[in-house]
N, C-alpha and C positions, 0 to 999 in steps of 0.2 A: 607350389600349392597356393591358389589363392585363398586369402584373409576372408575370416567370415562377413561377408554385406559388400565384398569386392564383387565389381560386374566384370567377368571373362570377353564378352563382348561376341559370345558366337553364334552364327544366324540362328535365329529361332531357339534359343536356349534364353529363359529368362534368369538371369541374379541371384544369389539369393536374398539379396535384400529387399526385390520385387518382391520375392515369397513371403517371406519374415513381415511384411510391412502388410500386405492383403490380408496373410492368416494373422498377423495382431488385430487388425479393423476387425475381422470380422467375428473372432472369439472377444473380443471387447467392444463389442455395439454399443453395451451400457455406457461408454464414453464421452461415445458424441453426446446422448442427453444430456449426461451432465454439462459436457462445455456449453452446450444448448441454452441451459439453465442458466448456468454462470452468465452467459455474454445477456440474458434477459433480462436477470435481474441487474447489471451493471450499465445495461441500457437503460430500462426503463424502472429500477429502482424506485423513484419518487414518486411516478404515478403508482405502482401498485402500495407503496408506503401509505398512504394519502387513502387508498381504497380499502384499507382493511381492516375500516370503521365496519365494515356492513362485512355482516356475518357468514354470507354465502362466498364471499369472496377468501374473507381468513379460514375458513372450513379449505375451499380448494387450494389453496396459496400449502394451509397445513400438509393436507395429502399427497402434494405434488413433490414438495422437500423430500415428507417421509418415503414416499416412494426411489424419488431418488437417490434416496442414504442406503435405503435398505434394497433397493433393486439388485445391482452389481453381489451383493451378499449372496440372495434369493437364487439368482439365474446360475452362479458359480455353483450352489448346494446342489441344483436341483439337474446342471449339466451332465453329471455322469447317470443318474436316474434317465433320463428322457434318450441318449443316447444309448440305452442297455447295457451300461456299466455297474451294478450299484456296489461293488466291491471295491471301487477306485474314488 
């Protein structure tokens, strides 16, 4: 019996770690943003540091954070709603 994420290796039969790894990306979208985020603000940290004198910029800079704190919450609550679950 192969270990779970062992690949069997037979034509045309994918993994389950192929599986496991697709359906994580794709029930966890919210992810990427955030690394998204992360690697933007670690790149370019000082320039937007430096810009958020001016009000329009720390207004979006605010909502982009909040969003991304609160997105992954949001999309989680509202998953079993939107797929016709609301019991789950």
């Amino acid at each position: 019996m192969p270990l779970s994420g062992e690949f069997r290796g037979a034509k045309g039969v994918r993994g389950p770690k192929t599986a496991l790894g697709r359906a994580t990306w794709r029930a966890e979208w919210f992810l990427a943003i955030s690394l998204a985020t992360c690697f933007v603000f670690a790149v370019a940290g000082k320039a937007l540091q430096s810009d958020l004198a001016n009000p329009f910029v720390l207004a979006f800079v605010f909502f982009w954070l909040f969003g991304v704190i609160l997105g992954p919450i949001h999309s989680h609550e509202l998953r079993p709603f939107l797929a016709g679950r609301p019991g789950r």
